[in-house]
PDB file of N, CA, C and O in Angstrom:
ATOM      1  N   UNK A   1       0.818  -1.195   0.000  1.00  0.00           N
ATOM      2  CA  UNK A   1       0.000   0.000   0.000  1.00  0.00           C
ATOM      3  C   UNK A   1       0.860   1.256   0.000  1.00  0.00           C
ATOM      4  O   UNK A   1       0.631   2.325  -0.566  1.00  0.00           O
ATOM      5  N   UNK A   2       1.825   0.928   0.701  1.00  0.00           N
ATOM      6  CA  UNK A   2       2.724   2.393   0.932  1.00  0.00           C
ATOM      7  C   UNK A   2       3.629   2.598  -0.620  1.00  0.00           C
ATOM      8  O   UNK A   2       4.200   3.596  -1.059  1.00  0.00           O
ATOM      9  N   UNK A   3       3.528   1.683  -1.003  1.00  0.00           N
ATOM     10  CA  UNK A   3       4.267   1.555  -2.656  1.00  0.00           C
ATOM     11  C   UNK A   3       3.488   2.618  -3.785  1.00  0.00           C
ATOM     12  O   UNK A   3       4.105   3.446  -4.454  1.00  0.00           O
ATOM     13  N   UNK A   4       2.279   2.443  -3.829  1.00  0.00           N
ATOM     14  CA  UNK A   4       1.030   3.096  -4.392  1.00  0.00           C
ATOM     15  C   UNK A   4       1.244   4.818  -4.094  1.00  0.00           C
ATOM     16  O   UNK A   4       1.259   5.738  -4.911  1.00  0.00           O
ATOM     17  N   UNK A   5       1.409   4.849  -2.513  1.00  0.00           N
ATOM     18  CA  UNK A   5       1.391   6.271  -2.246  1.00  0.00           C
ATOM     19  C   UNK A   5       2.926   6.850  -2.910  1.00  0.00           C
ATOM     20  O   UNK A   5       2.978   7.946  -3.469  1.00  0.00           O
ATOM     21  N   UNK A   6       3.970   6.087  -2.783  1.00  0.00           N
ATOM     22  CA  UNK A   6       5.176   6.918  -2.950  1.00  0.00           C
ATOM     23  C   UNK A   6       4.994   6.941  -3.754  1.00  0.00           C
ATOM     24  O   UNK A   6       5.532   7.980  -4.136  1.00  0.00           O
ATOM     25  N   UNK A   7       4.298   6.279  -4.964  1.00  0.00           N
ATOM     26  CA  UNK A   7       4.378   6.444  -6.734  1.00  0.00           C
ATOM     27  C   UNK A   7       3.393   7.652  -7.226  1.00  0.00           C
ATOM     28  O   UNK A   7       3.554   8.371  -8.212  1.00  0.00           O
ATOM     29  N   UNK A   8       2.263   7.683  -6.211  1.00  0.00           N
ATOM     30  CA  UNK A   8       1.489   9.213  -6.372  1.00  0.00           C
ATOM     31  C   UNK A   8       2.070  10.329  -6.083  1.00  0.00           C
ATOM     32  O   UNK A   8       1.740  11.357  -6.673  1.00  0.00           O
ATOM     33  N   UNK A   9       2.949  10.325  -5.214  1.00  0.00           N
ATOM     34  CA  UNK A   9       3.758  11.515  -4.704  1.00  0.00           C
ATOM     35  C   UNK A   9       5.019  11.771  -5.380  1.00  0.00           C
ATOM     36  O   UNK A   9       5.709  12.768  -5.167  1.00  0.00           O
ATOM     37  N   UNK A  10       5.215  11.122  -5.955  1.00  0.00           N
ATOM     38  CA  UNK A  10       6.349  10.846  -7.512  1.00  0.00           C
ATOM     39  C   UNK A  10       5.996  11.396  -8.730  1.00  0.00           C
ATOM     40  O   UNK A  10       6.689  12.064  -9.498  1.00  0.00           O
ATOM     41  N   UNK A  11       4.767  11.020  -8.830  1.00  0.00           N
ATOM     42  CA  UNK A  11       3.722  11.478 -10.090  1.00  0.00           C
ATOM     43  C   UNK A  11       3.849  12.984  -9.995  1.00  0.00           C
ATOM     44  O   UNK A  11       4.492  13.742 -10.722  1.00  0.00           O
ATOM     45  N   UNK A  12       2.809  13.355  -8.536  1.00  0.00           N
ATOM     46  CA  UNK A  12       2.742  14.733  -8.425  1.00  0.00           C
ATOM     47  C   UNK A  12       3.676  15.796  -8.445  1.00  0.00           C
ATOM     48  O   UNK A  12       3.457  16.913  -8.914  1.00  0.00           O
ATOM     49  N   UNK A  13       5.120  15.260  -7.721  1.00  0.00           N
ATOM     50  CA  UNK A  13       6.620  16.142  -7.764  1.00  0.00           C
ATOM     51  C   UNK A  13       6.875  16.191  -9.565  1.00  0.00           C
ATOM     52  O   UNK A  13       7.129  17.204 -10.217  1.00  0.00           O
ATOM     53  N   UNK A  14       6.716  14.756 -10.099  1.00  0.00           N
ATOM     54  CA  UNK A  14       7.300  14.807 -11.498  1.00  0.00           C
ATOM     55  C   UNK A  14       6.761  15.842 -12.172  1.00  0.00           C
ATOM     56  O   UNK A  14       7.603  16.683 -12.488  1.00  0.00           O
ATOM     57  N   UNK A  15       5.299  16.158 -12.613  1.00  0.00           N
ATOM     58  CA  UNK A  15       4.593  17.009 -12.540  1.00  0.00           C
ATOM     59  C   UNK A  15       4.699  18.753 -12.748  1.00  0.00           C
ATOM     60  O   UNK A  15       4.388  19.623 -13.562  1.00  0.00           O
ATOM     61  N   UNK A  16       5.407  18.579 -11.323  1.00  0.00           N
ATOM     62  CA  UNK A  16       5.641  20.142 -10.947  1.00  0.00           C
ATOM     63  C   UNK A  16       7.054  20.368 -11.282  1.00  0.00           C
ATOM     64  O   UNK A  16       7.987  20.027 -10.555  1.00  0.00           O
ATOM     65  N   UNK A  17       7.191  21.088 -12.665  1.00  0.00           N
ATOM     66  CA  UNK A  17       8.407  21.555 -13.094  1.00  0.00           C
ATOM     67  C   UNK A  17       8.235  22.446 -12.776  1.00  0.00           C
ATOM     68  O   UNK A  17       7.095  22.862 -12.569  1.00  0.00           O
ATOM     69  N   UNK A  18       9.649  23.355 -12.538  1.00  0.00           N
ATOM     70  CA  UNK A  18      10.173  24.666 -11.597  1.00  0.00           C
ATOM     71  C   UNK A  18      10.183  25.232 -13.053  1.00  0.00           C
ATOM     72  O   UNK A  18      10.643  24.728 -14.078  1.00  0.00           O
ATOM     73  N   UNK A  19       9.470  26.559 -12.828  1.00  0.00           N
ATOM     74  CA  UNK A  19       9.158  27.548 -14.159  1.00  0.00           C
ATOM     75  C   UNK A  19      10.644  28.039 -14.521  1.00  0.00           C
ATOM     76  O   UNK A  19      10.657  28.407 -15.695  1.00  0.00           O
ATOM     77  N   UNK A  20      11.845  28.163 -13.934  1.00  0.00           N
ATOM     78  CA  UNK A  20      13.208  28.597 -14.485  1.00  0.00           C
ATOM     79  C   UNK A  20      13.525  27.345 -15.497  1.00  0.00           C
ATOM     80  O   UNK A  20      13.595  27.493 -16.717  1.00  0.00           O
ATOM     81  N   UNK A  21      13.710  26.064 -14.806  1.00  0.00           N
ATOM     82  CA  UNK A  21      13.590  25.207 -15.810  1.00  0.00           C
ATOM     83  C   UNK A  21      13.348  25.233 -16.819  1.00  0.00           C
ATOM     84  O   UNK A  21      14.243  25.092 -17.652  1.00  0.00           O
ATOM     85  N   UNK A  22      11.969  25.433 -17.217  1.00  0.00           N
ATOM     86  CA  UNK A  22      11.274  25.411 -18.289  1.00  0.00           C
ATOM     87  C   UNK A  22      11.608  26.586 -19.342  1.00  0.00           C
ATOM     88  O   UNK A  22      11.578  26.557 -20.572  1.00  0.00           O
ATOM     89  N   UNK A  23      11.916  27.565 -18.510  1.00  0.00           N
ATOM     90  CA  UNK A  23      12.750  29.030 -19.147  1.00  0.00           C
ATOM     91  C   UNK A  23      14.143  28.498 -20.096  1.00  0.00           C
ATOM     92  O   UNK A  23      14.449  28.605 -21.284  1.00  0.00           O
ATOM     93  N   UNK A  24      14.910  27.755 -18.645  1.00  0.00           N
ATOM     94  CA  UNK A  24      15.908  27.076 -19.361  1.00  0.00           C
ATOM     95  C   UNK A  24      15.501  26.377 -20.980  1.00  0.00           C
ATOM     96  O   UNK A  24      15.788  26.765 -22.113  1.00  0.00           O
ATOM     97  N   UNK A  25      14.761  25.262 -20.515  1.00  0.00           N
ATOM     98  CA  UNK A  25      14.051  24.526 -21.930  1.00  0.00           C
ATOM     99  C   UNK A  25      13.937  24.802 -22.790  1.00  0.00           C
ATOM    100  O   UNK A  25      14.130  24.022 -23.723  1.00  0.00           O
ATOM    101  N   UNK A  26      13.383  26.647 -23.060  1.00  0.00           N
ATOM    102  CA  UNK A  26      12.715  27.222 -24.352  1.00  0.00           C
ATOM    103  C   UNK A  26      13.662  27.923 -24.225  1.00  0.00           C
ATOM    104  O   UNK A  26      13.378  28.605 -25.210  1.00  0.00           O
ATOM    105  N   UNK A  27      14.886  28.531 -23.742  1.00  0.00           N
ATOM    106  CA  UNK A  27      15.745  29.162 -24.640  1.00  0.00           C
ATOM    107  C   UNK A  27      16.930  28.042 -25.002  1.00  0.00           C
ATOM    108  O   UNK A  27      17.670  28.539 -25.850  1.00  0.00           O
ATOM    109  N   UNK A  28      17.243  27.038 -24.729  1.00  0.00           N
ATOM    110  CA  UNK A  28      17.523  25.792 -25.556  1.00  0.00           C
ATOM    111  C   UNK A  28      17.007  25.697 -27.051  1.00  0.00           C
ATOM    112  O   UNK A  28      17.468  25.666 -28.193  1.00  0.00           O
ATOM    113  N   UNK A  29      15.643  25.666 -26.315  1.00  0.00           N
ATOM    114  CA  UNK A  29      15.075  24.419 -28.285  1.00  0.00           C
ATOM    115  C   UNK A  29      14.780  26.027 -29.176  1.00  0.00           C
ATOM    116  O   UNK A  29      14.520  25.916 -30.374  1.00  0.00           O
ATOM    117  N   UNK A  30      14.822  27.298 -28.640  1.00  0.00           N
ATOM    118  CA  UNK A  30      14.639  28.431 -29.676  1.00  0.00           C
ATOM    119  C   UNK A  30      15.922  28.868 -30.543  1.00  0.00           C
ATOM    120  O   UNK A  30      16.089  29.816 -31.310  1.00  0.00           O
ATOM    121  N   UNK A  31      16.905  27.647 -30.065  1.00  0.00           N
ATOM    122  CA  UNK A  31      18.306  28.044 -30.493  1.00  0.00           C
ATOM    123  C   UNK A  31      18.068  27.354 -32.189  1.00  0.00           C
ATOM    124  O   UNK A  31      18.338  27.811 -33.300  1.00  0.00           O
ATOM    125  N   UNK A  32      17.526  26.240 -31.796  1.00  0.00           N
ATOM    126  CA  UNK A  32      16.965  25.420 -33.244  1.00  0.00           C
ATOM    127  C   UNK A  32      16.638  26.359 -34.527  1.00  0.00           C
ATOM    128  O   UNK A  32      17.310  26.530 -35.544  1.00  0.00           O
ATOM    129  N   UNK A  33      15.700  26.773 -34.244  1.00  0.00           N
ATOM    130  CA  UNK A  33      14.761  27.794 -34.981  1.00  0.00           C
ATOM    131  C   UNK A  33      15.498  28.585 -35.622  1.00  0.00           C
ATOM    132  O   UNK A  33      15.788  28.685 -36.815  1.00  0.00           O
ATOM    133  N   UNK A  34      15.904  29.399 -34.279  1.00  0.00           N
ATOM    134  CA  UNK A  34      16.904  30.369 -34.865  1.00  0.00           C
ATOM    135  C   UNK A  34      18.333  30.681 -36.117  1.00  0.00           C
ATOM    136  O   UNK A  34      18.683  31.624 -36.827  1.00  0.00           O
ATOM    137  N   UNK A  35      18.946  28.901 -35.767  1.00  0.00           N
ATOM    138  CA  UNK A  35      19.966  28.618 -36.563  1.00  0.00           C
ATOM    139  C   UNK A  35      19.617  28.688 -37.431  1.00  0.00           C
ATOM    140  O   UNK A  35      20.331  29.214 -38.285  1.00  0.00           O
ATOM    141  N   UNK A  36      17.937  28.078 -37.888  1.00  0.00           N
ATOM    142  CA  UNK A  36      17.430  27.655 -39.233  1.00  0.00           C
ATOM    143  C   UNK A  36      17.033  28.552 -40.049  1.00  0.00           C
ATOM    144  O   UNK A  36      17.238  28.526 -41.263  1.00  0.00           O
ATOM    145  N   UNK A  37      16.167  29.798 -39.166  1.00  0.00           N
ATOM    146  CA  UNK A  37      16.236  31.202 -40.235  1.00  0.00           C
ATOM    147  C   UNK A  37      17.495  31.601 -40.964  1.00  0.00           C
ATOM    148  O   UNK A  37      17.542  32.161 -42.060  1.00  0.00           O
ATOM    149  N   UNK A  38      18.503  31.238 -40.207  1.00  0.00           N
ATOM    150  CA  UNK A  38      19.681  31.742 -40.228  1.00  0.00           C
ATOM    151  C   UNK A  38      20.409  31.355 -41.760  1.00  0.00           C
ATOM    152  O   UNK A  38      20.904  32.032 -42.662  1.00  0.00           O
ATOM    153  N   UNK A  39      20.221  30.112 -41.565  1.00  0.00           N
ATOM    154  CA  UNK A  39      20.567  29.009 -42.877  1.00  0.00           C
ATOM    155  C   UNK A  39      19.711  29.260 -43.916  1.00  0.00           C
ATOM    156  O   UNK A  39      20.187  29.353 -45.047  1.00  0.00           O
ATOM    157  N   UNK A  40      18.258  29.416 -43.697  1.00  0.00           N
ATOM    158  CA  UNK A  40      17.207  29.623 -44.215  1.00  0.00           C
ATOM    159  C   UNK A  40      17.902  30.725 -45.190  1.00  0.00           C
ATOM    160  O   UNK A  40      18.386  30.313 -46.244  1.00  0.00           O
ATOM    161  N   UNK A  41      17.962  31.963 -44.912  1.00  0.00           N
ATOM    162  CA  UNK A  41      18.039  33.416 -45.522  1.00  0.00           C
ATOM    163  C   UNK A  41      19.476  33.138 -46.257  1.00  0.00           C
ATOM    164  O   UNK A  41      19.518  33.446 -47.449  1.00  0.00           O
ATOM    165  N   UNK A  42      20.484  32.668 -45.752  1.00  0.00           N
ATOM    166  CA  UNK A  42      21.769  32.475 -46.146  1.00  0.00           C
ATOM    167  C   UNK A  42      21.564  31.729 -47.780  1.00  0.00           C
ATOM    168  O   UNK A  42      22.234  31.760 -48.812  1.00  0.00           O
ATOM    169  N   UNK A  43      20.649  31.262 -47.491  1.00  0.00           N
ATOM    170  CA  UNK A  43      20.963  29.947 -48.671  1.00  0.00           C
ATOM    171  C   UNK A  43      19.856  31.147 -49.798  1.00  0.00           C
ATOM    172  O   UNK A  43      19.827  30.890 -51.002  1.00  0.00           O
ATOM    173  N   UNK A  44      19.374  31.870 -49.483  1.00  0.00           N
ATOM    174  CA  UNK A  44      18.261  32.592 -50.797  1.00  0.00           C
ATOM    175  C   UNK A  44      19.518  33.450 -50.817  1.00  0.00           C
ATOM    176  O   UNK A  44      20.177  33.050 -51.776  1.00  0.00           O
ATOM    177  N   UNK A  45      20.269  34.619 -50.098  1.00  0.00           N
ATOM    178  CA  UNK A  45      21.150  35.283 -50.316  1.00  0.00           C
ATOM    179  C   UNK A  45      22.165  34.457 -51.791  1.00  0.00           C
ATOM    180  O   UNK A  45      22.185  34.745 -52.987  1.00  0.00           O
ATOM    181  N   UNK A  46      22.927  33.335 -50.971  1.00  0.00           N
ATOM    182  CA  UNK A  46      23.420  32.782 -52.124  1.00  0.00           C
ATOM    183  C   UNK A  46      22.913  32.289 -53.341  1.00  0.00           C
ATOM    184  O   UNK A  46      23.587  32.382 -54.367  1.00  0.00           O
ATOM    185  N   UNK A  47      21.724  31.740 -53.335  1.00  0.00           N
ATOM    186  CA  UNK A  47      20.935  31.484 -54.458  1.00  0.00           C
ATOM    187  C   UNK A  47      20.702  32.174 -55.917  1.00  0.00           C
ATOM    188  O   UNK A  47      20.820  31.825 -57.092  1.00  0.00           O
ATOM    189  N   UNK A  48      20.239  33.541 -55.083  1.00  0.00           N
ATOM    190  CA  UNK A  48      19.994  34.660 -55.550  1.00  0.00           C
ATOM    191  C   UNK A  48      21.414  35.063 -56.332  1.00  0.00           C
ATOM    192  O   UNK A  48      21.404  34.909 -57.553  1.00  0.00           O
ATOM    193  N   UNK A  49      22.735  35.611 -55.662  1.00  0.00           N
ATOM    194  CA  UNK A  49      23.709  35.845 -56.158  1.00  0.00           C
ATOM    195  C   UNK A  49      24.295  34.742 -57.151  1.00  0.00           C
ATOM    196  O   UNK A  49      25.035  35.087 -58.073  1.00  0.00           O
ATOM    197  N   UNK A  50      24.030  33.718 -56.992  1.00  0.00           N
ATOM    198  CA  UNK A  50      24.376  32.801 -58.357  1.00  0.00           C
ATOM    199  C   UNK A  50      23.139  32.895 -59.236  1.00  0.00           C
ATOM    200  O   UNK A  50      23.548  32.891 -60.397  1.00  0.00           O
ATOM    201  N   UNK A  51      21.756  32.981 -59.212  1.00  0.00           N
ATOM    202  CA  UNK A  51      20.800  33.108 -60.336  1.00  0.00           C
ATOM    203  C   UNK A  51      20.182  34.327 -60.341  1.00  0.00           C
ATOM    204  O   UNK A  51      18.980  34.302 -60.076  1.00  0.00           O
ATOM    205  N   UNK A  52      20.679  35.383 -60.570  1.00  0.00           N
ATOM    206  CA  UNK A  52      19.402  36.774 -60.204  1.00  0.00           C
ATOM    207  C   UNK A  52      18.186  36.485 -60.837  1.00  0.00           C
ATOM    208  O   UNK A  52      17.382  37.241 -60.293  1.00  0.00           O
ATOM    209  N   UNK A  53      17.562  35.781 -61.727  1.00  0.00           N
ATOM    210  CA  UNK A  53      16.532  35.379 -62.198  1.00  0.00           C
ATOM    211  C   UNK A  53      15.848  34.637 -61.617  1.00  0.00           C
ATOM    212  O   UNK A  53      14.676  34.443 -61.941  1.00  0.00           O
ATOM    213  N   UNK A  54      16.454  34.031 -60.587  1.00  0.00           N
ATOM    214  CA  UNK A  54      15.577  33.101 -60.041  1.00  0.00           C
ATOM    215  C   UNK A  54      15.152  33.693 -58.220  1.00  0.00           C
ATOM    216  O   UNK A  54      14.773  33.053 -57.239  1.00  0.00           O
ATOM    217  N   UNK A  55      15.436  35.140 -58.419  1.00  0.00           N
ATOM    218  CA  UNK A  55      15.391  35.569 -57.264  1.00  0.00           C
ATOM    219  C   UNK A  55      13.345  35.594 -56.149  1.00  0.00           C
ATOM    220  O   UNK A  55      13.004  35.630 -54.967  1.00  0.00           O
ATOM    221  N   UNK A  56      12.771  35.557 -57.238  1.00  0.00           N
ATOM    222  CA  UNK A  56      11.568  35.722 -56.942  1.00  0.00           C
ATOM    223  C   UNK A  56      11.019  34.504 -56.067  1.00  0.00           C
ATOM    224  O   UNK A  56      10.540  34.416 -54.937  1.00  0.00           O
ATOM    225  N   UNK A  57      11.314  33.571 -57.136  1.00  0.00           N
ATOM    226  CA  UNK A  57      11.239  32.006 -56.575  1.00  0.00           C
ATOM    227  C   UNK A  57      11.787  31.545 -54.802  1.00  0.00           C
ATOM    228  O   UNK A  57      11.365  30.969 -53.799  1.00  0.00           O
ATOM    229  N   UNK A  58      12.947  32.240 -55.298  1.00  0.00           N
ATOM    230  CA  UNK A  58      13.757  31.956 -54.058  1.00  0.00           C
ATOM    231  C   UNK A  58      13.229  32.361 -52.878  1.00  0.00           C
ATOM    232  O   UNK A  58      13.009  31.652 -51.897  1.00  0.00           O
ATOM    233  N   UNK A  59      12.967  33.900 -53.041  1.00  0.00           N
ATOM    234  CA  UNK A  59      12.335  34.221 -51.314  1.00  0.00           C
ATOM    235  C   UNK A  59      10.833  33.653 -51.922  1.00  0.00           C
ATOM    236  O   UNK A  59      10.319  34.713 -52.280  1.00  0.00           O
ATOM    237  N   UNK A  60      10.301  33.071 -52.092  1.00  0.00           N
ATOM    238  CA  UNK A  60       8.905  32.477 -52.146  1.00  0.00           C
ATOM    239  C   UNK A  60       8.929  31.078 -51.106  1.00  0.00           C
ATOM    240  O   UNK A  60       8.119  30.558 -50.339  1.00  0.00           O
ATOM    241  N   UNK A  61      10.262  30.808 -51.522  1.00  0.00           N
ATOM    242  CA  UNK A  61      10.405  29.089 -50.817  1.00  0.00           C
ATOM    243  C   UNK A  61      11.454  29.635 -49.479  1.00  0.00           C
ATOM    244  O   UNK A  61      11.418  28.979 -48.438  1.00  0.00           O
ATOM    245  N   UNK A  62      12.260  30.706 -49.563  1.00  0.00           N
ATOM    246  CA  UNK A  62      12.480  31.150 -48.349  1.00  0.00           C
ATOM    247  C   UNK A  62      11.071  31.683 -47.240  1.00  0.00           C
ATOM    248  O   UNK A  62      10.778  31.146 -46.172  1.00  0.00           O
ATOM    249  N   UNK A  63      10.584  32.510 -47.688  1.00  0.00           N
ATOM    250  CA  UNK A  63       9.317  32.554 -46.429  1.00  0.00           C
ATOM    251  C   UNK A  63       8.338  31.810 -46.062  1.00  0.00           C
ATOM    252  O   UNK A  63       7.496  32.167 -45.237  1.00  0.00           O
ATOM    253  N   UNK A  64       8.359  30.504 -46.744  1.00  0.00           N
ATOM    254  CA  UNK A  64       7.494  29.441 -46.562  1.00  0.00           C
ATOM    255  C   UNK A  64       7.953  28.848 -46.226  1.00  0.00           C
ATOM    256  O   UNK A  64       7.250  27.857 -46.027  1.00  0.00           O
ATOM    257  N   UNK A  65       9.423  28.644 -45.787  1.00  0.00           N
ATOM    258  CA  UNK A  65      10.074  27.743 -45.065  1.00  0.00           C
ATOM    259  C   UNK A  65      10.686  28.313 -43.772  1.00  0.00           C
ATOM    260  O   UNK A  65      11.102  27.557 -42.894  1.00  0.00           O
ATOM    261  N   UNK A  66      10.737  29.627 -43.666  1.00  0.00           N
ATOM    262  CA  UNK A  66      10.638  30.640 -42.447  1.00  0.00           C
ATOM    263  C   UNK A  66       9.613  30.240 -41.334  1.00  0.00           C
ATOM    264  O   UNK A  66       9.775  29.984 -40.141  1.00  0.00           O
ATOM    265  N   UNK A  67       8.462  30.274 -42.163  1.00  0.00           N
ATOM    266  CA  UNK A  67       7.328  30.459 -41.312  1.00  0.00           C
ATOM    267  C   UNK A  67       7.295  28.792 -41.016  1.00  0.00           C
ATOM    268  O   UNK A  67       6.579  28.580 -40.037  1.00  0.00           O
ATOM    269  N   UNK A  68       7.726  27.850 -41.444  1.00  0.00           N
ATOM    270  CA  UNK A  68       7.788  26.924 -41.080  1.00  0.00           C
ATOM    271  C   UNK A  68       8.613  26.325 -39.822  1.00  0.00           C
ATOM    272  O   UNK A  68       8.217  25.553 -38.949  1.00  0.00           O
ATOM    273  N   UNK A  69       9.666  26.819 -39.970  1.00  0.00           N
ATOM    274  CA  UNK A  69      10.651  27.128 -38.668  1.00  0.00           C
ATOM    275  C   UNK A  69      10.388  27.950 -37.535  1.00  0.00           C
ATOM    276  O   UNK A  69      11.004  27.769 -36.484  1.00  0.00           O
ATOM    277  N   UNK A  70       9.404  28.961 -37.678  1.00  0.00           N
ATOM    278  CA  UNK A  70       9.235  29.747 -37.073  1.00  0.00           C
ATOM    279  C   UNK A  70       7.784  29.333 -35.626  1.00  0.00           C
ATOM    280  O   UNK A  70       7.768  29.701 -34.452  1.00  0.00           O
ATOM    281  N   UNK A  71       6.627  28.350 -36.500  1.00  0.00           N
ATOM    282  CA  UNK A  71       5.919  27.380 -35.992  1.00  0.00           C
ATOM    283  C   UNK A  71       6.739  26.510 -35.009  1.00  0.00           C
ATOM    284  O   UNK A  71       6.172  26.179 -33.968  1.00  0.00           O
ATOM    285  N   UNK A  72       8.040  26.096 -35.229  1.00  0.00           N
ATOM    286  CA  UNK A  72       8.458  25.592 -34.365  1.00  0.00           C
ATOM    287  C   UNK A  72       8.737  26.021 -32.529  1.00  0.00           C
ATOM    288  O   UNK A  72       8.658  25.418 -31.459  1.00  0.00           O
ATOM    289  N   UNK A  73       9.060  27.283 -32.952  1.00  0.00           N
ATOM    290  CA  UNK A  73       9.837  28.429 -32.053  1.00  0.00           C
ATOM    291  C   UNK A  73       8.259  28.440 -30.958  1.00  0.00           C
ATOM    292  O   UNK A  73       8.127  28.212 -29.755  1.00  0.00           O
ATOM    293  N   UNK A  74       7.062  28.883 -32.241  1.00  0.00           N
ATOM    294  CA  UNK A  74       5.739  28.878 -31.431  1.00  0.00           C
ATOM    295  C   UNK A  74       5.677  27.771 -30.352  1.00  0.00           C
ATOM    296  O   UNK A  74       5.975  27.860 -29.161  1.00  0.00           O
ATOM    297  N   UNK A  75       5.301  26.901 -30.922  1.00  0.00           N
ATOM    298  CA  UNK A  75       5.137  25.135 -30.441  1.00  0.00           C
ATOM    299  C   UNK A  75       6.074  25.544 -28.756  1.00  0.00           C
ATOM    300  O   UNK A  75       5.656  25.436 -27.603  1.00  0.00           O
ATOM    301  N   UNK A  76       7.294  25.973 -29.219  1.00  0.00           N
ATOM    302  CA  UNK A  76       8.213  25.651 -28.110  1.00  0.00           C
ATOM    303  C   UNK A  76       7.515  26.575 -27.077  1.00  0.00           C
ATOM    304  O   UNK A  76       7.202  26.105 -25.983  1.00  0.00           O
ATOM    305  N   UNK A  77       7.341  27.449 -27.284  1.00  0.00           N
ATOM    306  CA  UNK A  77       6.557  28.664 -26.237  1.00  0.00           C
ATOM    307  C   UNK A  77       5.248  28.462 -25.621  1.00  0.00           C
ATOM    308  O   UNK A  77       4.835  29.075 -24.637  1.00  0.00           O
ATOM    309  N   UNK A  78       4.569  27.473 -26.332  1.00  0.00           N
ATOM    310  CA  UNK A  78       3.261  27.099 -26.055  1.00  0.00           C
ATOM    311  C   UNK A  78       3.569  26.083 -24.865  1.00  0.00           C
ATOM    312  O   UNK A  78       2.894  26.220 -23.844  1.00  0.00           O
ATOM    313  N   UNK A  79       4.433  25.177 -24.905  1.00  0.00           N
ATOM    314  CA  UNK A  79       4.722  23.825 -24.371  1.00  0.00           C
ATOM    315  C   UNK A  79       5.727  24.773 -22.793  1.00  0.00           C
ATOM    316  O   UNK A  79       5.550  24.501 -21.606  1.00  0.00           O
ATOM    317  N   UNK A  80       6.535  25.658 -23.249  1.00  0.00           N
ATOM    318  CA  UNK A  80       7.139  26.463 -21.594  1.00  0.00           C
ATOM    319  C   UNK A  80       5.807  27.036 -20.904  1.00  0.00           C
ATOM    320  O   UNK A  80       5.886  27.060 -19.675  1.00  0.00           O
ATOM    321  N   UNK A  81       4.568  27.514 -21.458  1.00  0.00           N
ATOM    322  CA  UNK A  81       3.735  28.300 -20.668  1.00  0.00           C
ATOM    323  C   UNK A  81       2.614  27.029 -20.017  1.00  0.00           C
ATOM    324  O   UNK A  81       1.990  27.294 -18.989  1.00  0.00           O
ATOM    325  N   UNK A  82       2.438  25.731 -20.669  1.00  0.00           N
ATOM    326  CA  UNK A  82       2.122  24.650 -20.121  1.00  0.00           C
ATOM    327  C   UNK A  82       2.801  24.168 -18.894  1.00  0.00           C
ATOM    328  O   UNK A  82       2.233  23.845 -17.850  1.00  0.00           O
ATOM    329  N   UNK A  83       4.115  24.153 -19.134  1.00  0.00           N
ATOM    330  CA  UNK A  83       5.299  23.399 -18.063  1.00  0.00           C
ATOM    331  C   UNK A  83       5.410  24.201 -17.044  1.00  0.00           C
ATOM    332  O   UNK A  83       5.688  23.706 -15.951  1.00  0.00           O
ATOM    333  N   UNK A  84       5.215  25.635 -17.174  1.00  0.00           N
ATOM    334  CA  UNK A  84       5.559  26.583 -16.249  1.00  0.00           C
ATOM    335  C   UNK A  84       4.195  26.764 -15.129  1.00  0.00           C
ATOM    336  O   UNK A  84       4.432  26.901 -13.929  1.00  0.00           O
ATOM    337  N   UNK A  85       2.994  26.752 -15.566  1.00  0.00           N
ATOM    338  CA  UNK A  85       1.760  26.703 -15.398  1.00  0.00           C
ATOM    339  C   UNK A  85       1.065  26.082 -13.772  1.00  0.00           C
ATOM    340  O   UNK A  85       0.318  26.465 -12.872  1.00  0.00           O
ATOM    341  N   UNK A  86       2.012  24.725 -14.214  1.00  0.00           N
ATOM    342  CA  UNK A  86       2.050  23.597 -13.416  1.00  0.00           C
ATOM    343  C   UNK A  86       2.024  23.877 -11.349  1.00  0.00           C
ATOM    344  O   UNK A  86       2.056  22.905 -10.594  1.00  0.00           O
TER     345      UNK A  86
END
């Protein structure tokens, strides 16, 4: 019986993440994101300078792949104000 309780009181501590933590967490995984705009824009910059014709194209599939990376960054912020919540 006493097995049952320490595993509820395990549950409940596991549970309760310390909101710095979670601070920690999301400026971790926003490092992701960030690199990827980074790469993201780099690669239309170069694109662009090897095809100027194909410059239109390029930021077309650059900001659709921005905003794709950028969903991520969201996600991560949504999931710290859950964890922090707690």
């Amino acid at each position: 019986m006493s097995n049952i309780v320490l595993a509820q009181a395990a549950a409940e501590q596991a549970a309760n993440i310390n909101p710095g933590l979670a601070a920690i967490g999301y400026g971790l995984g926003a490092i992701g994101p960030g690199i990827g705009v980074g790469l993201i824009f780099a690669a239309v910059i170069n694109g662009t300078a090897r095809q100027p014709e194909a410059q239109g194209k390029l930021q077309g599939i650059g900001f659709s792949t921005f905003v794709l990376t950028e969903v991520l960054a969201l996600i991560g912020i949504v999931i710290y104000f859950i964890a922090s919540a707690g």
